[in-house]
CHARMM internal coordinates of N, CA and C (Angstrom, degrees):
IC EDIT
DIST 1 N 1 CA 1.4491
DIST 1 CA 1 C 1.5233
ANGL 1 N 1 CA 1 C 108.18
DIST 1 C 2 N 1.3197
ANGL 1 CA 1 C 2 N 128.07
DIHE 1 N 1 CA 1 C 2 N 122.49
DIST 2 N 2 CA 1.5937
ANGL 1 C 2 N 2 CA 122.95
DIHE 1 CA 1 C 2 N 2 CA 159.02
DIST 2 CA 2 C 1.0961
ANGL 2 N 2 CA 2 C 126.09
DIHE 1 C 2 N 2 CA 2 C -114.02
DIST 2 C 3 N 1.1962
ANGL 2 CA 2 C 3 N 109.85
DIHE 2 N 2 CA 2 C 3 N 136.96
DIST 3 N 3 CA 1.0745
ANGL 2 C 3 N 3 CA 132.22
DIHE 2 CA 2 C 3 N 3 CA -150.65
DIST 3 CA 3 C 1.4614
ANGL 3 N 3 CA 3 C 113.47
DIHE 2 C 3 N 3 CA 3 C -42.85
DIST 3 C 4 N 1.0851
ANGL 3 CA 3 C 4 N 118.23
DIHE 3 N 3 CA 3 C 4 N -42.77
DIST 4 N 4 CA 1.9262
ANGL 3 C 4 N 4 CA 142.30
DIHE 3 CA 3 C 4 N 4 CA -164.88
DIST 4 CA 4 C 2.1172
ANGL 4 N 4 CA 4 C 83.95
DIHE 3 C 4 N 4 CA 4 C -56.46
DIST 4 C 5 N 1.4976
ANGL 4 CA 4 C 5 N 112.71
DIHE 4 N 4 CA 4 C 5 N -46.82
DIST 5 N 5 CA 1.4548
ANGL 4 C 5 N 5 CA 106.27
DIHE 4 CA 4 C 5 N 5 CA -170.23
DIST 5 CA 5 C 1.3792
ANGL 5 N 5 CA 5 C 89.27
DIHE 4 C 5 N 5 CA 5 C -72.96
DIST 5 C 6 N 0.9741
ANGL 5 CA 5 C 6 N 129.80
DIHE 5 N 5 CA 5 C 6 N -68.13
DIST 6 N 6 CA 1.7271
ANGL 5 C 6 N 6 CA 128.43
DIHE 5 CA 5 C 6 N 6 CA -139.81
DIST 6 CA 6 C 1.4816
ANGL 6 N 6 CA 6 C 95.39
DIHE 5 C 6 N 6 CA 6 C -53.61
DIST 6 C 7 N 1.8351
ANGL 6 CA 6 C 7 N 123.96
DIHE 6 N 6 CA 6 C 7 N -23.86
DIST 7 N 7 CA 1.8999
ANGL 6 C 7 N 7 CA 105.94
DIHE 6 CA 6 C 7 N 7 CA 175.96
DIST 7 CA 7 C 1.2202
ANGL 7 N 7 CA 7 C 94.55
DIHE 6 C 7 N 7 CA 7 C -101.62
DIST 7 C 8 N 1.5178
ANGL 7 CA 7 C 8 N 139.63
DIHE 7 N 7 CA 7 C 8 N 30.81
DIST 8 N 8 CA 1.3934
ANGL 7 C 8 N 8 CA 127.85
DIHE 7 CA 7 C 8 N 8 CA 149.82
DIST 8 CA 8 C 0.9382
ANGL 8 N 8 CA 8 C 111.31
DIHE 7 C 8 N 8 CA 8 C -77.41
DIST 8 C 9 N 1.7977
ANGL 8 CA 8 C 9 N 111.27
DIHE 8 N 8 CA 8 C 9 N -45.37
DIST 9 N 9 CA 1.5789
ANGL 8 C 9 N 9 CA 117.33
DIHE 8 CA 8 C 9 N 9 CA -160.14
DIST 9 CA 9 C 1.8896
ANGL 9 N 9 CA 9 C 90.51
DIHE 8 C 9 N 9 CA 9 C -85.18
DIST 9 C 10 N 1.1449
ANGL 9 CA 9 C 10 N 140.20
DIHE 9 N 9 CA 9 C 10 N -20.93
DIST 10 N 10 CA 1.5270
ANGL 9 C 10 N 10 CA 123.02
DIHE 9 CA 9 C 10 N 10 CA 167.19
DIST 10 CA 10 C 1.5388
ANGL 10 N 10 CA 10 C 109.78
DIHE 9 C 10 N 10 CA 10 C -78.88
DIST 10 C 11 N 1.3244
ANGL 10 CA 10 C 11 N 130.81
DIHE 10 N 10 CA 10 C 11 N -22.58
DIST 11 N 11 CA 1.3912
ANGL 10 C 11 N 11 CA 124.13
DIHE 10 CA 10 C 11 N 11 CA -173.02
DIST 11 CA 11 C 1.9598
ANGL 11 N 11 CA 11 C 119.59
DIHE 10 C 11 N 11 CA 11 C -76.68
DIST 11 C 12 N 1.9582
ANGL 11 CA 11 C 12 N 108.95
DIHE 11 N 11 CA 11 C 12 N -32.60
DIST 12 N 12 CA 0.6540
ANGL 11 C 12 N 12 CA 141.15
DIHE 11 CA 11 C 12 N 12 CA -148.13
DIST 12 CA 12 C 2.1780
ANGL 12 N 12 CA 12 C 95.85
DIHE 11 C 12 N 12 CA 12 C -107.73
DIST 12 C 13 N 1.5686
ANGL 12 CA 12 C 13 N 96.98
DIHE 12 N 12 CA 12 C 13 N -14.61
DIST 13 N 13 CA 1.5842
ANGL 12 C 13 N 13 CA 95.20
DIHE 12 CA 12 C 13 N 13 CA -169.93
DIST 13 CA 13 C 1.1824
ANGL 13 N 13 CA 13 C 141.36
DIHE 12 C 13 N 13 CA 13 C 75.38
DIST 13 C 14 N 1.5210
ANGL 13 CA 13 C 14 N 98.68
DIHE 13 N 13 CA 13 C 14 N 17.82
DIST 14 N 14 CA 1.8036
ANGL 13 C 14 N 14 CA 111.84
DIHE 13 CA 13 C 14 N 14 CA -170.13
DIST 14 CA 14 C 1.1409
ANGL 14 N 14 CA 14 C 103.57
DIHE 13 C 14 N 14 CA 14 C -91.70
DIST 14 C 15 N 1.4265
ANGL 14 CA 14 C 15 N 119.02
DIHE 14 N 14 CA 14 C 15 N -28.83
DIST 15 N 15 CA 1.7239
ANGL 14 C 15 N 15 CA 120.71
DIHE 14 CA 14 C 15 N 15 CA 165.00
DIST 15 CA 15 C 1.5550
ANGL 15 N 15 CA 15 C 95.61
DIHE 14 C 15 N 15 CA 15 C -119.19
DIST 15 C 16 N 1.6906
ANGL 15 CA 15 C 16 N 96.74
DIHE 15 N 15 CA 15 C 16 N 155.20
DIST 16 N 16 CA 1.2428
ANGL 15 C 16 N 16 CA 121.03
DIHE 15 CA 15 C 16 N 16 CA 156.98
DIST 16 CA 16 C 1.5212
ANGL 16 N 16 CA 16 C 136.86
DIHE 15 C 16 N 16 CA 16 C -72.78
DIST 16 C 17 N 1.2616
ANGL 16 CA 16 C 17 N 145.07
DIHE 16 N 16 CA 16 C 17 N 143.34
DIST 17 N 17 CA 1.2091
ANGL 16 C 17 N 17 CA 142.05
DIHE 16 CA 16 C 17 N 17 CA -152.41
DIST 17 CA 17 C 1.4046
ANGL 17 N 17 CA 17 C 109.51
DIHE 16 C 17 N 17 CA 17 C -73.20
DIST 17 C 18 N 1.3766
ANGL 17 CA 17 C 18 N 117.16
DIHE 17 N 17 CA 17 C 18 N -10.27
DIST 18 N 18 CA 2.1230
ANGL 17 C 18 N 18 CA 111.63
DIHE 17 CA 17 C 18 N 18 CA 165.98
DIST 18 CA 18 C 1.7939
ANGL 18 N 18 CA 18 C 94.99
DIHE 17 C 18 N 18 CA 18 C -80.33
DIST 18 C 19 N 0.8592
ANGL 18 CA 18 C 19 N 121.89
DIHE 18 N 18 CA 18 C 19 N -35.93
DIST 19 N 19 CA 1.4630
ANGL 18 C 19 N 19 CA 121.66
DIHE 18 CA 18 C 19 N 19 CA -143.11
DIST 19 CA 19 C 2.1571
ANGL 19 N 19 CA 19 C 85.12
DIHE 18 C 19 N 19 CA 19 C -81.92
DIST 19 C 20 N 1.0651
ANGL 19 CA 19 C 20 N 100.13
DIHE 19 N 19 CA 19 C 20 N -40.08
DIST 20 N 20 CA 1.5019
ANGL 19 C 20 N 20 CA 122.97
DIHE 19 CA 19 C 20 N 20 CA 171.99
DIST 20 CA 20 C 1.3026
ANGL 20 N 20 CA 20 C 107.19
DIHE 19 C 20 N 20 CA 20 C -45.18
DIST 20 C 21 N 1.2466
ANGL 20 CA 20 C 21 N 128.89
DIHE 20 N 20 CA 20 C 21 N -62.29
DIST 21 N 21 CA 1.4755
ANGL 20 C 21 N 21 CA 150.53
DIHE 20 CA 20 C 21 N 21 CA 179.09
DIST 21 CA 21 C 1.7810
ANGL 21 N 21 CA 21 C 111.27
DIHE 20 C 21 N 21 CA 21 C -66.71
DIST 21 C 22 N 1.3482
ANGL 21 CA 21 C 22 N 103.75
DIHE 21 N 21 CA 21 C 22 N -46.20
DIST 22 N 22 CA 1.5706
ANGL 21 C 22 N 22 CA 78.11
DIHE 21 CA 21 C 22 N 22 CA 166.10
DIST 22 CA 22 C 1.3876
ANGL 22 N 22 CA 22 C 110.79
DIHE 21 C 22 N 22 CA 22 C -101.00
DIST 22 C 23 N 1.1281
ANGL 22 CA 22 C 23 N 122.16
DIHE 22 N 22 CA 22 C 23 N -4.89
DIST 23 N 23 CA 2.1622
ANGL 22 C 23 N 23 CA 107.22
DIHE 22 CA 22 C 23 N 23 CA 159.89
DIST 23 CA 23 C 1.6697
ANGL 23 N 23 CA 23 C 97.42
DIHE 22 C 23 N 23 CA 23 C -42.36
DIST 23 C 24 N 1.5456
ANGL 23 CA 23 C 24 N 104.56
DIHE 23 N 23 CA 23 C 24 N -60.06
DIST 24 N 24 CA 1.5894
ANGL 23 C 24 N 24 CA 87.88
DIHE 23 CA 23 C 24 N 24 CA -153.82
DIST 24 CA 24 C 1.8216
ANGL 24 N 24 CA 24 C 103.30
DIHE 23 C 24 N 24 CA 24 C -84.15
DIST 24 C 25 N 1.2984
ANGL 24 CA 24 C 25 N 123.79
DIHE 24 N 24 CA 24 C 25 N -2.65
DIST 25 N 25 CA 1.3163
ANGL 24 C 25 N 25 CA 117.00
DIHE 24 CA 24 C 25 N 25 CA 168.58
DIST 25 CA 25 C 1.9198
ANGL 25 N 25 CA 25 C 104.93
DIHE 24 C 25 N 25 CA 25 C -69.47
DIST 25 C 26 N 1.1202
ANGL 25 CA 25 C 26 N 105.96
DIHE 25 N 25 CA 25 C 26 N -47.96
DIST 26 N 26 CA 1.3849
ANGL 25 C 26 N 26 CA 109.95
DIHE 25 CA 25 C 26 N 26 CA 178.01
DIST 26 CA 26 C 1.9653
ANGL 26 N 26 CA 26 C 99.69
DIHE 25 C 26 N 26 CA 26 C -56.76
DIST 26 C 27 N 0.8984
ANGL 26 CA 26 C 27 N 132.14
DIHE 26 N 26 CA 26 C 27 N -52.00
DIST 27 N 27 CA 1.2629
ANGL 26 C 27 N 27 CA 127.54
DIHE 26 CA 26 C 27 N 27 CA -167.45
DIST 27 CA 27 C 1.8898
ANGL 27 N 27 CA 27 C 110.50
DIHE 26 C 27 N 27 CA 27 C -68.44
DIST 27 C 28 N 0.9414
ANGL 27 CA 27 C 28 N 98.77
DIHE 27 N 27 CA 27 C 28 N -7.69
DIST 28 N 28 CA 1.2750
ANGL 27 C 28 N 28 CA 115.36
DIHE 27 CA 27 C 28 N 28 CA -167.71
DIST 28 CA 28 C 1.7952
ANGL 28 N 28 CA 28 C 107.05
DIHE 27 C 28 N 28 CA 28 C -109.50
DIST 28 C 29 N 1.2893
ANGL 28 CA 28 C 29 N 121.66
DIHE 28 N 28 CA 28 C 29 N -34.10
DIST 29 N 29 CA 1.2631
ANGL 28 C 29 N 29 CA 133.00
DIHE 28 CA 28 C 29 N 29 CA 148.95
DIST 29 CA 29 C 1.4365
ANGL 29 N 29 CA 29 C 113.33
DIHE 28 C 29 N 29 CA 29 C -57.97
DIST 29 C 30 N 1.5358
ANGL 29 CA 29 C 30 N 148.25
DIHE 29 N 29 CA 29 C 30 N -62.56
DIST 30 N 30 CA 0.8969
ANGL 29 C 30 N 30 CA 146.48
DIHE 29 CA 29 C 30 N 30 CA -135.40
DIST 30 CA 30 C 1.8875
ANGL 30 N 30 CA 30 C 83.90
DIHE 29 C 30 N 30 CA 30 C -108.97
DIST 30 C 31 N 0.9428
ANGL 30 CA 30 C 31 N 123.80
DIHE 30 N 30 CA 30 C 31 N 14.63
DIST 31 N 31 CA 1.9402
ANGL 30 C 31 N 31 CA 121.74
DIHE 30 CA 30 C 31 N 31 CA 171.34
DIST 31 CA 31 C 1.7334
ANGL 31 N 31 CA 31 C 100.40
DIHE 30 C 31 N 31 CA 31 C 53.64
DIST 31 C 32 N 1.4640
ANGL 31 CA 31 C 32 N 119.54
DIHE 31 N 31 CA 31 C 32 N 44.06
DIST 32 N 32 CA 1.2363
ANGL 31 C 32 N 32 CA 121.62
DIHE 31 CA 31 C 32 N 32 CA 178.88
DIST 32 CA 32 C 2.0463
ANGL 32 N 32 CA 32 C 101.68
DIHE 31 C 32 N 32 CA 32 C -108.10
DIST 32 C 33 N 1.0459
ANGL 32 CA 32 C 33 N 93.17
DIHE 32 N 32 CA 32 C 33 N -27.83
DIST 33 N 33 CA 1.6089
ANGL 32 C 33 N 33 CA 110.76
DIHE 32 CA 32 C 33 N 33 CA -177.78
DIST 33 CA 33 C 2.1201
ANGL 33 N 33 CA 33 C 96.32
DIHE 32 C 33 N 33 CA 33 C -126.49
DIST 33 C 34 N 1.8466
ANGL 33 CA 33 C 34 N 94.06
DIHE 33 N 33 CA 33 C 34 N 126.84
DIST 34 N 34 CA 1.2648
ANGL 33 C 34 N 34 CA 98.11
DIHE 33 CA 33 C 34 N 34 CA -177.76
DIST 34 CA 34 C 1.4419
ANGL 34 N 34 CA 34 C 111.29
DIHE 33 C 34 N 34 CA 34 C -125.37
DIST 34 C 35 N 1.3955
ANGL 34 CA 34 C 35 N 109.13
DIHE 34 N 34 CA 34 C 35 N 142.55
DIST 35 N 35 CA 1.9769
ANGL 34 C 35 N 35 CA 97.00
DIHE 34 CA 34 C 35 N 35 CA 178.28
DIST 35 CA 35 C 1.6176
ANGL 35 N 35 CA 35 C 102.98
DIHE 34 C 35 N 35 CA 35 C -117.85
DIST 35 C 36 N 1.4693
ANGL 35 CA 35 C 36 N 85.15
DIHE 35 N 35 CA 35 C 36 N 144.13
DIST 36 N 36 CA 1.8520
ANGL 35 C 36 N 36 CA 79.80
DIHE 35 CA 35 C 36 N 36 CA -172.67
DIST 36 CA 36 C 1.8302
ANGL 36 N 36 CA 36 C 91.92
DIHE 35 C 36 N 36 CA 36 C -92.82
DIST 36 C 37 N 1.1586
ANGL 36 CA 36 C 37 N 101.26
DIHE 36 N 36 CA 36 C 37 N 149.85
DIST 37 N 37 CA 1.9035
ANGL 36 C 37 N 37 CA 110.92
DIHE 36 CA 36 C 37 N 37 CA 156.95
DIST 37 CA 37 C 1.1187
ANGL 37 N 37 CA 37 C 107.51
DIHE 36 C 37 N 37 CA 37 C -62.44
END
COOR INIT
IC SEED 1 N 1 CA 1 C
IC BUILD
């Protein structure tokens, strides 16, 4: 999944905003999505 789709499919309404939240929790688990401190 990358990321650029997963806020198409939330911008566009094809997913809902939980389903939104764990795309990017999952992306963020798997070190595909990184947050700096």
């Amino acid at each position: 999944m990358k990321v650029q789709a997963l806020m198409k499919w939330w911008a566009e309404g094809a997913i809902d905003d939980n389903a939104f939240v764990q795309g990017i929790q999952y992306l963020i688990k798997e070190g595909i999505l990184q947050i700096q401190n």
